[in-house]
N, C-alpha and C positions, 0 to 999 in steps of 0.2 A: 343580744347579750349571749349566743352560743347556747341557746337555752332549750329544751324539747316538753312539749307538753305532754301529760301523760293523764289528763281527766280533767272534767271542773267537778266542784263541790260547791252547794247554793250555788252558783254562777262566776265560782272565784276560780278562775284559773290554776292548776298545780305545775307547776314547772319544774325539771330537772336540769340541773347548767352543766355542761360537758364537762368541767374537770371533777364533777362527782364521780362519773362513770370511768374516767379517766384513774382518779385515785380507790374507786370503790375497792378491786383487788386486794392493795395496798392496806384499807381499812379491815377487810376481813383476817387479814393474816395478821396485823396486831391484837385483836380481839381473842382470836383465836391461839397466838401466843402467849398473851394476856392469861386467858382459862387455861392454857396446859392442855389443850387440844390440837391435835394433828392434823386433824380434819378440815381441809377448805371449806367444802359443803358446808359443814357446821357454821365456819367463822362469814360463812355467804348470808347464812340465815340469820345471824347475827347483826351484822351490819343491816341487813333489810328491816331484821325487828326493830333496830336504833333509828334508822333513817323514816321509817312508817310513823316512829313514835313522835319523832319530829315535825313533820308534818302534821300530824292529830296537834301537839302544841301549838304551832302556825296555826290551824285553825280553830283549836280553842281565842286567839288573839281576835282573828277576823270575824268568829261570830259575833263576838260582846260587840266588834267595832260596827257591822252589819244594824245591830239592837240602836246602837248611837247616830243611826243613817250618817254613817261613816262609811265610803264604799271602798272595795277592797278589790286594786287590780290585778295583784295573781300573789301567789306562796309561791315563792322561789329556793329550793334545795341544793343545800351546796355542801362541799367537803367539809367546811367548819360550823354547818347547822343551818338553820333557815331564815327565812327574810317574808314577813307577811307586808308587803307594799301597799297603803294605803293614801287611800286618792289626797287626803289633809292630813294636816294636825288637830287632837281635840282641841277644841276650843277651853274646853272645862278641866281644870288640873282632874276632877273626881271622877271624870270619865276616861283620863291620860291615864289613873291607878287604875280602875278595872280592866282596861284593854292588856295594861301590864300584867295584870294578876290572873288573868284566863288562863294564859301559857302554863305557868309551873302549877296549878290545877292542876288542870288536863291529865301536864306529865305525873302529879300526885296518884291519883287517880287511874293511871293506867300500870303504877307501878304496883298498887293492890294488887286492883286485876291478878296482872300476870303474874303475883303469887300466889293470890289464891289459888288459880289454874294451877300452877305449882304443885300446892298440895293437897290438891283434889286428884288432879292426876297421878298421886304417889306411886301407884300400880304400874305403872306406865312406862316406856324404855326411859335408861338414865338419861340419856343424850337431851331427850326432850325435856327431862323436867331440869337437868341443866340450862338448857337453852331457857325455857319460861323464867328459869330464875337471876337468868344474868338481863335478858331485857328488861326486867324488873328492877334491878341494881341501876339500872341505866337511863332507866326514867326517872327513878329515884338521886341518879346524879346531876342529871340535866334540871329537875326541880332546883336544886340546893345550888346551884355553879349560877343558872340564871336569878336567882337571889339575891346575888350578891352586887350591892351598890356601885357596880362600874357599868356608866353609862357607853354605851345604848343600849345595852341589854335589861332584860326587865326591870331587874332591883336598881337599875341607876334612873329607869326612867319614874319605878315607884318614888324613887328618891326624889326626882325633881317635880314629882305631879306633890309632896309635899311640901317641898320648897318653897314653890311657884304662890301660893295664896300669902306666904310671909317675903318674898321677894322679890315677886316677878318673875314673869319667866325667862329672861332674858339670862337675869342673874343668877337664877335656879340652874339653869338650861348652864353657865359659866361654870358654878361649882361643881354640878355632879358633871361634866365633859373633865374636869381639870383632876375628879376623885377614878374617875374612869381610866384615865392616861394612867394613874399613879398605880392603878391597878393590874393594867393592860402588862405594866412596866413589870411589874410583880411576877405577871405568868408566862410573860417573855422569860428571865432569869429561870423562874421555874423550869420551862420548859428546853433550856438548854442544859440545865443540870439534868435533867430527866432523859435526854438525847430527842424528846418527843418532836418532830416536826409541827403534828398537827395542834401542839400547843403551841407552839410559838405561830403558825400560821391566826390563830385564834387572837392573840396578842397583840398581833400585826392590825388586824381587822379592829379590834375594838379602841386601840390607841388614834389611827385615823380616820376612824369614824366618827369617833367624840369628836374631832376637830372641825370636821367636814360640818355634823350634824350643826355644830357652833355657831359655824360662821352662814349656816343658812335661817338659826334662827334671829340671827343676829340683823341680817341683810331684810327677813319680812317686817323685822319690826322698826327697822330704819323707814320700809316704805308706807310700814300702816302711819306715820308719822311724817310722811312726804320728806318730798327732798328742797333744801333752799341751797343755794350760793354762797360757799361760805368757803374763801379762800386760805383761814388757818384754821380750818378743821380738821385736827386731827382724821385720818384715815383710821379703820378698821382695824382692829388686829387680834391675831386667835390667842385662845388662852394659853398658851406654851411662849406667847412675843410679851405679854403682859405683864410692864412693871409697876407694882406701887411707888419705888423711890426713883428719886429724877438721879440719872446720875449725868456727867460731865467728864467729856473727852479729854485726855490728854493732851498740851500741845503737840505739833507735827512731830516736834524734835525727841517726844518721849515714846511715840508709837512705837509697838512693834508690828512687823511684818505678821500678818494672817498667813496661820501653817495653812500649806496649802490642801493636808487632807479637811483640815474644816471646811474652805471653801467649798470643798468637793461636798462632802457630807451635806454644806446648807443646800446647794445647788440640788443635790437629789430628793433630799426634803422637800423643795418646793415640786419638784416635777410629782413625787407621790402623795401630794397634799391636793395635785393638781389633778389627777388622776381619782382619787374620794370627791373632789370638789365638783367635777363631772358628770359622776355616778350619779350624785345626789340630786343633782339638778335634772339628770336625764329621767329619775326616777320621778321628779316633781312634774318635770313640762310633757314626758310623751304622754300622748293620749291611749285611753286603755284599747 
């Protein structure tokens, strides 16, 4: 996966993926044009104290998962935040909400901290108590953004770890992937009003991830139910194909011709749906 390791914690691999290192630059100069600072350095330390904090989050997730003998085969660091890859799924929606709720802790918690440090260290050069106090804003953002009920980020999987005991998970796992999209959709638009790349990259990821995540849980509980022979049985289909009313084709004579940017647009859909679908799976089958 292009990916460089850089320590283990308890025995959980940390990984960095090359387009972090790639975009890191990139991230410090917005940060640092963000504060009204000139200063590279500054906006280097910056992105580190954001990317460190990320991590610590990642691994607030893997220990509660660790406490679940849940095992955990590495925290992978990327441009738009981190990935704690764990070997299953909870079994138990009430252990799905802890493992979700460790992260924005963590970041809770780290964003005291580094105000206190703040203003303990009032004495101290401005640059630095700058600094303590924007990584602080920033854990503090990361808390409140991963709260928010678009799955697969935490607040969508708290979402669906409450779902899950009133609907199944199946169905749980359907709504909060389909509240997730609607959200994903949300900071896409944001993020092109904003000109922000790194939001709309974020957008991108959690829109075909809910789909991904879907139709994989959709695919274990087809086989925890085995398979039989059943020649009009409806196929699968993701929650973006899903309709409740039946509807009915036109005759030949009333069709019209499919524009052909649609075409093209479905066509790439499937190939980047195919592309999440792989991820997921590769994330599932390789062995640690």
């Amino acid at each position: 996966m292009y990916s460089y390791s850089i320590g283990k914690i308890y025995g959980i691999p940390i990984k960095i993926h090359i387009t972090l290192l790639i975009f890191l630059p990139i991230i410090a100069l917005q940060i640092s044009a963000v504060m009204g600072v000139g200063s590279l350095l500054w906006g280097f330390l910056a992105a580190f104290g954001l990317f460190a904090s990320v991590g610590l989050h990642e691994l607030g997730h893997s220990v509660v998962a660790l406490s679940k003998r849940i095992r955990v085969r590495e925290i992978l660091l990327l441009p738009i935040g981190g990935l704690a890859q764990l070997e299953r799924m909870p079994e138990n929606p009430d252990d799905e909400m802890q493992i979700a709720l460790a992260g924005p802790i963590v970041s809770f918690g780290l964003a005291i901290v580094f105000w206190l440090l703040a203003m303990l260290l009032s004495w101290g050069p401005a640059w630095l108590i700058l600094l303590l106090r924007v990584i602080a804003a920033m854990n503090l953002m990361l808390a409140l953004f991963n709260l928010l009920p678009s799955f697969p980020m935490d607040g969508g999987r708290i979402f669906r770890a409450w779902l899950t005991p009133r609907l199944g998970l199946l169905e749980a796992t359907r709504i909060a992937a389909r509240t997730g999209r609607g959200m994903a959709i949300a900071f896409g638009i944001w993020g092109l009003l904003r000109g922000s790349l790194i939001t709309i990259a974020v957008a991108v990821f959690i829109y075909m991830a809910a789909g991904a995540e879907y139709r994989m849980v959709q695919f274990r509980e087809r086989m925890r139910g085995g398979f039989s022979f059943d020649p009009f049985q409806q196929p699968a289909v993701a929650p973006d194909e899903e309709d409740d009313n039946i509807t009915v084709s036109p005759p030949p004579y009333e069709r019209e011709q499919e524009p052909q940017w649609r075409d093209w647009l479905k066509r790439s859909n499937q190939k980047v749906r195919k592309v999440f679908d792989d991820l997921f799976d590769d994330w599932n089958r390789r062995s640690p």
